[in-house]
C-alpha positions in Angstrom: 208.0 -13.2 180.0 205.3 -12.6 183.0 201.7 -14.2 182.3 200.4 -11.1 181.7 203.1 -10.8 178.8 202.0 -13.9 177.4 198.4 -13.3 177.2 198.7 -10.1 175.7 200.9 -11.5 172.9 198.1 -14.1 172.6 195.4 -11.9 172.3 197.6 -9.9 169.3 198.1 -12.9 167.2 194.4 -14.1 167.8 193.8 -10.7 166.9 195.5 -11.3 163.5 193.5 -14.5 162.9 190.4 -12.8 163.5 191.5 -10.2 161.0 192.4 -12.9 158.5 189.5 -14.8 158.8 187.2 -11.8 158.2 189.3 -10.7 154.8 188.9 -14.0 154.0 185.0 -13.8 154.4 185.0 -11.2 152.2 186.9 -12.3 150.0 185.0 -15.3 149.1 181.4 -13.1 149.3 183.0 -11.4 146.3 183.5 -14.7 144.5 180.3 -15.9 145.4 178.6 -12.4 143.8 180.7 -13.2 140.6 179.9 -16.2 140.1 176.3 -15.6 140.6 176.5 -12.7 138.0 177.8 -15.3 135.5 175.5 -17.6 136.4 173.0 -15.3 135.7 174.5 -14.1 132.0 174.8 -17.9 131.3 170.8 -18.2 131.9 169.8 -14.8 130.0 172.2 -16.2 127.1 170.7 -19.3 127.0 167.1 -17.7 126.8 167.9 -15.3 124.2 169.4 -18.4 121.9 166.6 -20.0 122.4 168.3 -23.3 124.2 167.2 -22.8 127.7 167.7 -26.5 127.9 170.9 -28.5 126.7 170.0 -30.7 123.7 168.1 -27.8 122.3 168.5 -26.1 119.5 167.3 -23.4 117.0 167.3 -23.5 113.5 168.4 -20.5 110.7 166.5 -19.8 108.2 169.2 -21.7 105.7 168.6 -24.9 108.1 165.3 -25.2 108.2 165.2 -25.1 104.4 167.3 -28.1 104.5 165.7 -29.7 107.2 162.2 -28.9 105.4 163.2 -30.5 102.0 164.4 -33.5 103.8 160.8 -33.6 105.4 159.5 -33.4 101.6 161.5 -36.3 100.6 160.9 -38.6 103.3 157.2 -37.8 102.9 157.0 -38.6 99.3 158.8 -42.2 100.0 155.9 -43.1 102.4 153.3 -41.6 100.1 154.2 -43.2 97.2 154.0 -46.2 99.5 150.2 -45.7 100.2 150.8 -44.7 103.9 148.7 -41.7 105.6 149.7 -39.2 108.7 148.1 -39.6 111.5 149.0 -37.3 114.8 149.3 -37.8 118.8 149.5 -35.8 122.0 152.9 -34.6 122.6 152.5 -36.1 126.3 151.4 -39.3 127.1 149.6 -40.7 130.4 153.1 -42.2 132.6 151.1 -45.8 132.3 151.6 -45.6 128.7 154.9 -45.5 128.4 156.6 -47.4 131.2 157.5 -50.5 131.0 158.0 -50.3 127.2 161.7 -49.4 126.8 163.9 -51.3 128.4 166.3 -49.9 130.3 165.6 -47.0 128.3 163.0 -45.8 130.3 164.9 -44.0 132.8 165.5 -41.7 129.9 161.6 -40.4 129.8 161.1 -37.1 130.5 158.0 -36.9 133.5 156.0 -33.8 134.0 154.8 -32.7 137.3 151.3 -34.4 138.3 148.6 -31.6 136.8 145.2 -32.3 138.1 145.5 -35.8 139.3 147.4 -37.4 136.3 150.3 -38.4 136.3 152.1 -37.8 132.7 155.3 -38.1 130.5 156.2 -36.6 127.4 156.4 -39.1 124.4 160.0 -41.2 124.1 158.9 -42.2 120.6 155.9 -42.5 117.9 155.4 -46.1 118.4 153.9 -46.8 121.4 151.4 -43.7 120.8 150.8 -45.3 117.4 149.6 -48.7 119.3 148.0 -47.0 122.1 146.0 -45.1 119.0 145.3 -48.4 117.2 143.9 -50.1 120.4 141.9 -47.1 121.4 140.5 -46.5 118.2 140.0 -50.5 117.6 141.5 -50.3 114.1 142.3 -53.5 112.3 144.9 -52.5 109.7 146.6 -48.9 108.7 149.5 -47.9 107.0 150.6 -44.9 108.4 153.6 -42.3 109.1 153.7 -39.4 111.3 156.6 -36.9 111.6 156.8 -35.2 114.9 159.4 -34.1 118.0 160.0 -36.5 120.4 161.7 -36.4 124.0 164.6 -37.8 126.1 166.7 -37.2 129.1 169.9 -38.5 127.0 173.4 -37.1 127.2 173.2 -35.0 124.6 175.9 -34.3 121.6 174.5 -32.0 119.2 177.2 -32.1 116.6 176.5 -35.6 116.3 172.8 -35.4 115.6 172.3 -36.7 119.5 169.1 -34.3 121.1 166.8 -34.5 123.9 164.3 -32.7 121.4 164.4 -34.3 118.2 161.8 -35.3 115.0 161.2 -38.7 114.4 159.5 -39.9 111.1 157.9 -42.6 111.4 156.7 -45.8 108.7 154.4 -48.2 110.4 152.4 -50.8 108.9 149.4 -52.6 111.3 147.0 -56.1 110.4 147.2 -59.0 109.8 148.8 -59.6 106.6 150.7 -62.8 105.0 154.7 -63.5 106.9 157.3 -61.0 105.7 155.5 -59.1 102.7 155.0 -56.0 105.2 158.5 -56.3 106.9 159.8 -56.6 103.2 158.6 -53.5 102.4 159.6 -51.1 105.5 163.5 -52.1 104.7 162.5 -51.3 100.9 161.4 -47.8 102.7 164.0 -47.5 104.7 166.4 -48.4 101.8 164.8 -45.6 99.2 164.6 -43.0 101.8 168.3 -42.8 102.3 168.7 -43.3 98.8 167.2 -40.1 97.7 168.3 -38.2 100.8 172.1 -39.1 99.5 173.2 -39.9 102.7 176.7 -42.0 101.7 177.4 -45.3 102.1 174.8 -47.1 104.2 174.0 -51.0 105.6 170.8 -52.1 107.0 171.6 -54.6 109.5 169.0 -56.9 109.7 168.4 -59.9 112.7 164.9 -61.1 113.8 164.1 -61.3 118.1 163.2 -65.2 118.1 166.6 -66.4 116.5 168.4 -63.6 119.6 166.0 -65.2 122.2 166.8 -69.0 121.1 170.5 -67.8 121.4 170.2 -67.3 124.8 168.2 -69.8 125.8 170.4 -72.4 124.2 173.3 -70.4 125.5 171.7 -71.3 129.2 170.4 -67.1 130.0 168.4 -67.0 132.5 164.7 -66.0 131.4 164.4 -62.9 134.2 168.0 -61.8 132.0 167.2 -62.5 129.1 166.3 -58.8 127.9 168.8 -57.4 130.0 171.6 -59.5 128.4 170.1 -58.6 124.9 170.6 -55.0 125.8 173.7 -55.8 126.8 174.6 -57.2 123.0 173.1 -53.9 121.2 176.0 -52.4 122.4 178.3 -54.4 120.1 178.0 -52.0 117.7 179.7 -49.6 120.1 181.9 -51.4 121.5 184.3 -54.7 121.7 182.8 -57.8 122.4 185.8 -57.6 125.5 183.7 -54.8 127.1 180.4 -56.5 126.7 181.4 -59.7 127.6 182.3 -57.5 131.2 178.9 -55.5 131.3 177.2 -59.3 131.2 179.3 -61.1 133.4 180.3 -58.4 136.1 177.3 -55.9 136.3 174.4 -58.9 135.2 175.8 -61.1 136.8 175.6 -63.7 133.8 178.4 -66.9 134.2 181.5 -66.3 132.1 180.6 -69.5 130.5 177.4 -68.2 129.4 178.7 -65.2 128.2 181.1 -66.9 126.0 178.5 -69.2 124.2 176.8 -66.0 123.5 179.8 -64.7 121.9 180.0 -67.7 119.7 177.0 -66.9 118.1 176.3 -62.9 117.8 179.4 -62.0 116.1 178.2 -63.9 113.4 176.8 -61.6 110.5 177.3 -61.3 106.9 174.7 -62.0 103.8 171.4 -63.6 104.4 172.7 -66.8 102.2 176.0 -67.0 104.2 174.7 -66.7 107.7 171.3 -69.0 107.2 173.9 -71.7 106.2 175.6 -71.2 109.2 173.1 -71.0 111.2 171.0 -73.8 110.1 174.3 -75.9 110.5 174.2 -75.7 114.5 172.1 -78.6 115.6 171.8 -77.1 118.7 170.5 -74.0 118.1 167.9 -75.1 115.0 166.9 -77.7 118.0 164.9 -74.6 119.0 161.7 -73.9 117.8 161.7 -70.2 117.8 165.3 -70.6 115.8 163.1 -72.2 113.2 160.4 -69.7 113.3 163.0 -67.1 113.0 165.1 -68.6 110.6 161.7 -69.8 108.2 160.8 -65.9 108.7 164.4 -64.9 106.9 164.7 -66.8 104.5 161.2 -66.0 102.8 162.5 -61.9 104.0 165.5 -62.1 101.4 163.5 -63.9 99.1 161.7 -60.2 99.0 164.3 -58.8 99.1 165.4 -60.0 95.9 162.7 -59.0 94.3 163.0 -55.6 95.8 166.4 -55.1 94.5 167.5 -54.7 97.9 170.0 -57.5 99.1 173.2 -55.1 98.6 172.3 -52.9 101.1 171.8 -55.7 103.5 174.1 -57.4 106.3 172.4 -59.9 108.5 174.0 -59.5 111.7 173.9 -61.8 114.8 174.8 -58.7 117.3 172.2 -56.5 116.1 169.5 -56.8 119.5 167.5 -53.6 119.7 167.1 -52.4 123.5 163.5 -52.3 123.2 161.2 -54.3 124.9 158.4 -54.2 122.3 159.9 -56.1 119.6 158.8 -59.9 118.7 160.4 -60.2 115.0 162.7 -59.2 112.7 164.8 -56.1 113.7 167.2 -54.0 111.4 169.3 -50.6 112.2 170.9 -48.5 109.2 174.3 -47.6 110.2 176.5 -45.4 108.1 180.1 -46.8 107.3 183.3 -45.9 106.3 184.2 -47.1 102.5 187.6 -49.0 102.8 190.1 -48.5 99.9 188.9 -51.3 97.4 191.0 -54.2 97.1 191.0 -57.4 94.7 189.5 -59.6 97.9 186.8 -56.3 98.0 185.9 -56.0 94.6 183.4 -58.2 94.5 181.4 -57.1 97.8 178.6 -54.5 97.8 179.9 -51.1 98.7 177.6 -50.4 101.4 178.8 -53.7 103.2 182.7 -52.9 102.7 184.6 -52.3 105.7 187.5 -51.0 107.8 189.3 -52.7 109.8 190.4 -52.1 113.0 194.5 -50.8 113.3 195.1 -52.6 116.4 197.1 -55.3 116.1 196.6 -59.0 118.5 192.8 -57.7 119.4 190.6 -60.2 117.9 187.9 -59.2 119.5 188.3 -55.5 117.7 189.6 -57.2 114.3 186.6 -58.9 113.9 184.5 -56.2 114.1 182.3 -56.3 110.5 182.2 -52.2 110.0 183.0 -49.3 111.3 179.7 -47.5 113.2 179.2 -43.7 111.9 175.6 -43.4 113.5 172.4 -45.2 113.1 170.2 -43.3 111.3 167.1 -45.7 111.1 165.8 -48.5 112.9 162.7 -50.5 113.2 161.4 -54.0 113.3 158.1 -56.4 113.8 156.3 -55.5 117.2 153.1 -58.0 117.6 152.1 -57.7 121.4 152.1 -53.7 122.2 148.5 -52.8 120.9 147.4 -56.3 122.3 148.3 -55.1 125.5 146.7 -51.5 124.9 143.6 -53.3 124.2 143.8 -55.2 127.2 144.2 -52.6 129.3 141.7 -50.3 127.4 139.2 -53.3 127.6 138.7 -52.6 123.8 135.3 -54.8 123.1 136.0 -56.8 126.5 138.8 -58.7 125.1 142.4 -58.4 124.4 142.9 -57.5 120.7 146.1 -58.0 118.8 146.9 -56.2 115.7 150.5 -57.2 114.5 152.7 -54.2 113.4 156.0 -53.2 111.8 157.6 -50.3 110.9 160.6 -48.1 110.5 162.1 -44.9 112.6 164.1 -42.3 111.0 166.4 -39.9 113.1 166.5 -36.4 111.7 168.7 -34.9 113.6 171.3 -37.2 112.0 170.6 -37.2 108.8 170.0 -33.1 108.7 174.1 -33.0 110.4 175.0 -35.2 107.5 173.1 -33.4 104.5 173.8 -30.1 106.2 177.6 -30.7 106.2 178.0 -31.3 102.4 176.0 -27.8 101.2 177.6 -24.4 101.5 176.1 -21.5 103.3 176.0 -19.8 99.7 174.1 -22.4 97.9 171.0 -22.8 100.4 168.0 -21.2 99.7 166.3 -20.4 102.9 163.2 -18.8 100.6 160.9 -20.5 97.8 161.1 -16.6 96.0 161.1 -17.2 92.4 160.9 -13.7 91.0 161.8 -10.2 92.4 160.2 -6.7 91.6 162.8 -4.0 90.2 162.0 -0.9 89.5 164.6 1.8 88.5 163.7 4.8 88.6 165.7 7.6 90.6 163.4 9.6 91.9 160.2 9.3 94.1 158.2 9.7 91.2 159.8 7.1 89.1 160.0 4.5 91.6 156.3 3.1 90.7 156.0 1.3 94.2 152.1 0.9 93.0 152.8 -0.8 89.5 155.7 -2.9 91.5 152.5 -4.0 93.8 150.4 -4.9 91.0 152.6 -6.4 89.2 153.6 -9.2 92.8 149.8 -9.1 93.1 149.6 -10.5 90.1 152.3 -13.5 90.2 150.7 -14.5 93.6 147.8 -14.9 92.0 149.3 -16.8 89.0 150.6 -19.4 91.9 154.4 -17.8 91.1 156.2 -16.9 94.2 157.4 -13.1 94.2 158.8 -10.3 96.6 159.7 -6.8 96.0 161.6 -3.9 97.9 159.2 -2.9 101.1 160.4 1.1 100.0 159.0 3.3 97.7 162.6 4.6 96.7 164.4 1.8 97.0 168.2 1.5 95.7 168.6 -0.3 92.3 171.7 -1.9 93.1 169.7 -2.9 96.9 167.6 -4.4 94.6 170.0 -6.8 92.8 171.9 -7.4 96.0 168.8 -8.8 97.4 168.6 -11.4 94.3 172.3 -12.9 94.3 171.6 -13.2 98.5 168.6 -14.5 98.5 169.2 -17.1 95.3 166.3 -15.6 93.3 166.5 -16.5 89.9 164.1 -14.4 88.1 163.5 -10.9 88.1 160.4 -8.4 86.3 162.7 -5.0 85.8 160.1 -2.3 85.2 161.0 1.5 84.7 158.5 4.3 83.6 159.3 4.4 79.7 158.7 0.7 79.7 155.5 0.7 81.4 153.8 3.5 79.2 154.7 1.0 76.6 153.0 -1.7 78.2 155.9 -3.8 77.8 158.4 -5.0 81.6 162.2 -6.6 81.0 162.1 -10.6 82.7 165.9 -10.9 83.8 167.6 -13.9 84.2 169.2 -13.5 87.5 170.9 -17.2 88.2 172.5 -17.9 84.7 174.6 -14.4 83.3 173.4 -15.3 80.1 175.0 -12.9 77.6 172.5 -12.3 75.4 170.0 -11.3 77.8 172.5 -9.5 79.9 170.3 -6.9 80.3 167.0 -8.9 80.3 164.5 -9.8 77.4 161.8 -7.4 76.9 158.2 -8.8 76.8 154.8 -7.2 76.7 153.0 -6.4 80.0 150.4 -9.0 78.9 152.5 -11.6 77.6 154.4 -11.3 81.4 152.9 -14.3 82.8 152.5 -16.6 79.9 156.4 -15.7 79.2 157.4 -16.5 83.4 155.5 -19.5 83.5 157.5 -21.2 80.3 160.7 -20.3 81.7 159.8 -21.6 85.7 158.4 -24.8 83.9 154.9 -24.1 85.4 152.1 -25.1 84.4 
């Protein structure tokens, strides 16, 4: 083959690269468009469902019902306790909240600087709470506040986990006599969960100064020592295996360290049981914040008695709280899993009985006291954080500290778990007591007017009412829109009835048999007769 030969048989299969390369161009502009389009679908979606953000979420009429009358329970608890609301800015100054959390903190959401400041939207109601006790220079307050929160978590929704969630929080702040406040927030937390029938619960209880002379004694470094103790507030999570690894190898703790750690926070059981054993290590009572700690328990479940309270109770070694803020005692309430009752069982309080782990030769998992379902509460004593508001405020030139405790409820976890037990057809999204029904067949006959009058004049009797927005409307519509909407009562009016001054009150929940077709009363008597049967007064 000449040269000439050979180049022209180069420039043919170059040729065909060329050609290759530009289908392949094309090819892949085509993709790109498609993807874009679905990109593009994804966002519009998203926007029209409201969740233009993951770990957003809207609510149904049927779920805000629930969610509302969980709000009216948890309300009344904290009433009937004496407490009062208070409110804060949804965003905080950035100064505020740093340096609060832990190692938490990488989890606040920051908004762009506006105007010179530079701010962050509220991680939780505490620290808002102290910064509005130091600014305001109050002395003593029992207060709760229920209101969204925000954090740049991995989200689960099905699990109750949000970045937009409600808190509702129990707080008490001033100076009061050891463990009579902190006695009562668990007594809270304890009735709350109660009356929100929640399941089987434990309120796992420890206190900061008894963790902090653990570690000391243990040989922690003090620039580690809240590091480590996040590092423990895992155990509930996991094995003590993986956070034996997360101290040693990412904290760089000694194994040795980490071990005498071990020895001591998978220790928990009831307040008696584990104050014996704690106050039976010379090494650790050697400690004077181990006293303080331990002197600050004991008088706690001697309240706790008296509050009928101790079976809800574990007091549990592991139990750390990531925090920073917190100086005293600490507690989480975990739902567990009830084990299948046993003669060694019997005897224990449900709420503390547990299941054990199925693997076999794993100490570390065996020993594990309960099985973690979610925390659905938490709290504890926090002394420092307004003091340090007030410092930094210069609230009457000095620093100021008002001791405070309280408890934190998650919504979003208890709502999944009272959600989950009610049917779609037993919530009642409305608080509709009585419906309007007229039926007539005609225009003339449908007496829209005297179906207005008559709602007119429940509202103003304080009885919640609705009524077909048509002036013919159908007369089974009518009853359809009762057995939807759960109304119970219903005023059936038709024109022979009216020019008798007398309307038919239907029961419309309970098919009663001998007011199948509804009791007739006199127009006047309407009121007085609806009133007796809603139980109003």
């Amino acid at each position: 083959m000449s040269d000439i030969e050979q180049l022209k048989q180069q420039v043919e299969e170059q040729g065909v690269v060329v050609r290759d390369l530009k289908a392949a161009k094309a090819e892949k502009a085509q993709l790109d468009e498609q993807v874009a389009l679905l990109l593009a679908l994804k966002k519009k979606l998203q926007i029209a469902s409201g969740n233009g953000d993951e770990g957003t979420k809207d609510y149904t009429p049927k779920e805000m019902a629930v969610r509302t009358e969980i709000f009216r329970t948890i309300t009344s608890v904290f009433e009937k306790h004496g407490a009062v609301t208070i409110d804060t800015p949804v965003f905080e100054l950035k100064e505020i909240l740093v340096g609060k959390y832990g190692e938490d903190s990488k989890l606040i959401y920051d908004l762009k600087d506006q105007g010179g400041e530079e701010c962050s939207l509220r991680y939780d109601l505490t620290v808002p709470f102290a910064r509005y006790v130091a600014q305001n220079g109050i002395s003593n307050i029992k207060r709760y506040h229920l209101a969204k929160v925000y954090r740049r978590d991995q989200p689960a929704i099905t699990k109750g986990r949000m970045r937009e969630f409600y808190q509702c929080d129990y707080d008490i702040a001033g100076v009061y006599d050891a463990m009579i406040p902190d006695a009562e927030c668990v007594r809270v937390a304890v009735n709350v969960l109660s009356e929100l029938d929640v399941g089987k619960f434990v309120v796992k209880l420890n206190h900061r100064k008894i963790l902090d002379a653990i570690f000391e004694v243990s040989g922690v470094p003090a620039d580690k020592i809240r590091a480590i103790s996040s590092a423990v507030d895992k155990l509930d999570k996991a094995p003590w295996a993986e956070v034996r690894r997360e101290m040693t190898q990412e904290k760089g703790l000694d194994a040795a360290v980490a071990d005498r750690i071990g020895e001591y926070v998978q220790i928990s059981g009831s307040g008696e049981e584990v104050l014996a054993r704690l106050q039976a290590l010379p090494e650790l009572m050697a400690s004077a914040k181990a006293q303080e700690g331990v002197k600050d328990m004991s008088l706690f479940f001697r309240y706790a008695k008296i509050y009928g309270i101790l079976d809800y109770i574990s007091f549990d070694m592991s139990l750390a709280r990531g925090l920073d803020y917190y100086t005293g005692i600490i507690y989480e309430a975990v739902l567990v899993e009830e084990n299948v009752r046993s003669p060694t069982t019997e005897a224990q309080p449900p709420a503390l009985v547990a299941k054990k782990s199925d693997k076999k030769g794993k100490k570390d998992e065996e020993d594990e006291s309960q099985v973690r379902v979610g925390s659905i509460a938490a709290g504890g004593r926090y002394d420092e954080l307004v003091g340090m508001f007030s410092s930094a405020m210069h609230t009457k030139g000095k620093k100021t500290d008002v001791p405070c405790v309280g408890i934190s409820f998650g919504v979003e976890r208890i709502f999944s778990i009272v959600k989950a037990r009610k049917s779609e057809a037993e919530i009642k999204a409305n608080r509709t007591q009585v419906y309007v029904i007229s039926l007539g067949d005609t225009v003339e006959d449908s007496l829209l007017e005297d179906r207005m009058r008559i709602a007119a004049e429940l509202w103003d009797a304080g009885i919640a009412a609705e009524f077909a927005y048509k002036i013919k409307p159908r007369k089974q519509a009518q009853f359809d829109t009762c057995d939807s909407a759960i109304i119970p009562w219903a005023i059936i009016i038709g024109k022979d009835e009216l020019s008798q001054g007398m309307v038919k009150i239907k029961n419309m929940a309970q098919k009663v048999e001998e007011e199948k077709g509804g009791v007739t009363v006199s127009r006047s008597d309407m009121i007085a007769e609806l009133k007796q049967r809603l139980q109003i007064n």
